[in-house]
N, C-alpha and C positions, 0 to 999 in steps of 0.2 A: 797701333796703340800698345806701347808697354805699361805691363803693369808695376805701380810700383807703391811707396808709404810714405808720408813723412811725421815728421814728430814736429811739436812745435810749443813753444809759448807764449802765454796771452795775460793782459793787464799787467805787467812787472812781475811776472811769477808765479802768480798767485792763481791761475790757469794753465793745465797743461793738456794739449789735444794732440789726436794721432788720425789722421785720413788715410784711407787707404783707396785703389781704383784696381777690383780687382778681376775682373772682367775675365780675360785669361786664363786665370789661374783656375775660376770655376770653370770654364767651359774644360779643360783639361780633367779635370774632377770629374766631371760630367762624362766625357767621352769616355774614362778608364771604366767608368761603375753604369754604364749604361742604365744612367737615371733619368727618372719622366721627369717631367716638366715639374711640379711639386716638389718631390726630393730635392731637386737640382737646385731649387731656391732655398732648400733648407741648410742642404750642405755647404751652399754659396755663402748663408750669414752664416753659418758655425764657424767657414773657414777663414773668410773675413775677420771676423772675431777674433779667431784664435791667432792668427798673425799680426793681429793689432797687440793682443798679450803678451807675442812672443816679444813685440818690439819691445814691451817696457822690459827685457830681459838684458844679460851684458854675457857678453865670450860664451861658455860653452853651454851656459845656461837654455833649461829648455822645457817646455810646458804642453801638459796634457789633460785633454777635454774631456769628459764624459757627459753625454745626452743622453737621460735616458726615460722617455717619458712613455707615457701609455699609449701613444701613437702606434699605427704598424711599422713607420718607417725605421722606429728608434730600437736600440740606443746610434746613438752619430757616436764617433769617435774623431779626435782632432789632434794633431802634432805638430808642434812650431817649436823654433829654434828664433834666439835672436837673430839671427841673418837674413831672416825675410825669408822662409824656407816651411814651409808648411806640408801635409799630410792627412788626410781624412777618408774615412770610407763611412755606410749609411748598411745598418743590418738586411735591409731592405727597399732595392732600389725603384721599385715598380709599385708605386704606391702615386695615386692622383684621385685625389678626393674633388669632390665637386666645387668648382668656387665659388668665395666668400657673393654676396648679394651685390657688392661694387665689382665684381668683375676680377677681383684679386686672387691669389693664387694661395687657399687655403694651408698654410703650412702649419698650423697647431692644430688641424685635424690629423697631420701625418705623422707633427712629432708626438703628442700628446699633450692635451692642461693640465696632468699632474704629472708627478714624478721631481728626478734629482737632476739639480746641474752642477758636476763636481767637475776643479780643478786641481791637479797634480805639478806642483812648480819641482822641476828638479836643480836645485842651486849647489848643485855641487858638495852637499854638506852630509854628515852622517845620513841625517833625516827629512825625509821633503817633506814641503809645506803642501796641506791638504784643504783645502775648502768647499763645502759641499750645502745645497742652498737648495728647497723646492722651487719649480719649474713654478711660475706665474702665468703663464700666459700661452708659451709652448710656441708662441710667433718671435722669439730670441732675445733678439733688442730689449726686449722689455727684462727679460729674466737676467740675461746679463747686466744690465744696469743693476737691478733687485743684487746680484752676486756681490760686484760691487761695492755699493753701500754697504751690505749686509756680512760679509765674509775679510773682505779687508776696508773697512771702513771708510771708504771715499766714493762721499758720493758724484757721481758720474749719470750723465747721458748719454747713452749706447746706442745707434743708428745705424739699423741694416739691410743692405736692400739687396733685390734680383730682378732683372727683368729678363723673361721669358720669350722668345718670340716666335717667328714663323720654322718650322721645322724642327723646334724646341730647341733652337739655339741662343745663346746668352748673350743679348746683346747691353745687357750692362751689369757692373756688379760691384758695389763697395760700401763704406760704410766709416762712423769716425769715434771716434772716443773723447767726451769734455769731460777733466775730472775739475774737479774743486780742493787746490792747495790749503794749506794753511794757511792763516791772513788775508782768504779773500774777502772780499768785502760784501755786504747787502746788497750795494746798488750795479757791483759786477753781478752777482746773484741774478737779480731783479730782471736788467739786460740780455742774459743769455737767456730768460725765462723766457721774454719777450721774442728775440729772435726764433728761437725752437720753435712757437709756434707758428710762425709763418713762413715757416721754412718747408719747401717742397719735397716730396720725398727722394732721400738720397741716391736711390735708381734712378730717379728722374735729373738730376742735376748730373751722374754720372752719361748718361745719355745722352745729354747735352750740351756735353762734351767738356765741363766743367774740369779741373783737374783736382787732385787735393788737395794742393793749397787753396786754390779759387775757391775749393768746398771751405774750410775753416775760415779763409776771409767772408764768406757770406753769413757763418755763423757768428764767429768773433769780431769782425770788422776789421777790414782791411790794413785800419792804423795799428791795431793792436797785433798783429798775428807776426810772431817772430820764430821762423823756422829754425831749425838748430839741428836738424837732420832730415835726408832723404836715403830710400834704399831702395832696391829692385826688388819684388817681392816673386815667389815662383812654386807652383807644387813641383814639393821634392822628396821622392822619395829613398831612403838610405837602404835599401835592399839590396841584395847583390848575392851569385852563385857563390861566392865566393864567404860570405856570412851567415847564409843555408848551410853550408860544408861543416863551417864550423859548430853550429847547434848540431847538426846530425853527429857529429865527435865526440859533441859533451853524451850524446845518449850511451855509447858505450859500446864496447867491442860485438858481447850480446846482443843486441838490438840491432846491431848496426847489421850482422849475418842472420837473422831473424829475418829483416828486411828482403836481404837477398835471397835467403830459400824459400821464401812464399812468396815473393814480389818479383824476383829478379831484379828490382830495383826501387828507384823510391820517384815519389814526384808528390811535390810541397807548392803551396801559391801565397803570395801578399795578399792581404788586406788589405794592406794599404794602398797598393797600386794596382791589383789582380795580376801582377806578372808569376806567370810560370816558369818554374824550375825542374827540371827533370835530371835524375841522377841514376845515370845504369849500369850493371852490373861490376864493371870494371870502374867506373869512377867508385863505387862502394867502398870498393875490394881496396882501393886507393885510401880513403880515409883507415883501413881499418889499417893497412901498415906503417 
């Protein structure tokens, strides 16, 4: 099963939805930050999320998350590119709080119920756009919708799921975005109010092998849902020895022999993906000429 996105339109317009099926891309998320069963589903909707955002982006355009709630796990951090190309890591990946009374997998005990959920749009311009909204709920979905409405004024219903399973492996994960255009109408309104709620939870239909459009026709109805794009979605992270080298250059010739006479070398890691880079004496000696 690939994961992947699509974008699409509903009533003439006047609805616009994005599903995502992202199954892989957390479990990869998962493997790099050896996260417990909790985290796992929290980074899984951040990162869902945040790939759904990056889709409403265009070319090099590109968007960053902050979670940062009174939880232990928090703050999350999140990176997407329009391309379907994502990024995240979790300040604290060993966090599993007891579950919810249904059996659910407590994830606003690990991010927090209060706190901020800001987004950082980088569009290419002098000045990026900033939007910053307290945490409601701390279980995503719900704050992210609340962001929404509240920071760029559309409102929207945000659905994000993870399932969890035996060996704490991720056997499903996605989640979809309904906004409300302009001109839409009441009785479109009315109708998606009506479907939401009888609508199974999104890990569950991802599970069931549902795909994402199949997911937006069960929300929007089949006659209505007009896709207008698909993309492969992937954690990706832009790291490289090659991009270490270069920040170790901007520190400066000082630093850079500094390093070497106390260190004999240097070694630096992502956050983002936890990969390690090691840099020894004679690669130094190499930046510094």
């Amino acid at each position: 099963m690939t994961d992947y996105l699509v974008k699409a339109l509903a009533y003439d317009g006047s609805v616009r939805a994005y599903a995502i099926r992202s199954t892989e891309m957390v479990q990869e998320a998962a493997d790099k930050h050896d996260t417990w069963r909790t985290v796992t589903a929290a980074l899984g909707r951040a990162l869902s999320a945040g790939t759904m955002m990056g889709a409403m982006l265009k070319g090099e355009e590109k968007i960053t998350i902050k979670i940062e709630g009174n939880g232990p796990a928090s703050p999350i951090i999140i990176d997407s590119n329009a391309r379907g190309e994502s990024r995240g890591y979790v300040s604290n990946p060993h966090v599993d709080p007891e579950r919810k009374e249904n059996g659910k997998l407590n994830v606003s005990a690990a991010v927090g119920e209060q706190g901020t959920l800001s987004v950082v749009k980088d569009l290419g311009m002098r000045e990026n756009f900033t939007g910053n909204v307290p945490i409601v709920s701390g279980e995503l979905a719900e704050d992210f919708t609340y962001y929404f409405a509240t920071s760029e004024q559309t409102p929207s219903s945000v659905s994000l799921g993870v399932i969890v399973g035996e060996n704490d492996r991720v056997e499903a994960a996605g989640g979809f975005v309904i906004q409300m255009m302009p001109g839409v109408t009441d009785d479109t309104i009315d109708k998606l109010e009506l479907s939401l709620q009888s609508l199974p939870p999104i890990s569950t239909l991802i599970k069931d092998g549902l795909s994402p459009e199949e997911v937006l026709e069960k929300v929007l109805g089949k006659e209505n849902v007009k896709v207008i794009d698909t993309m492969g979605v992937q954690f990706q992270c832009r790291c490289s020895k090659e991009r270490i080298a270069q920040a170790i250059k901007g520190l400066g010739k000082d630093d850079i022999r500094e390093m070497i006479e106390e260190d004999g070398g240097a070694e630096t890691h992502c956050h983002f993906c936890n990969e390690q880079y090691n840099f020894s004496k004679a690669d130094l000696e190499a930046l510094i000429d």
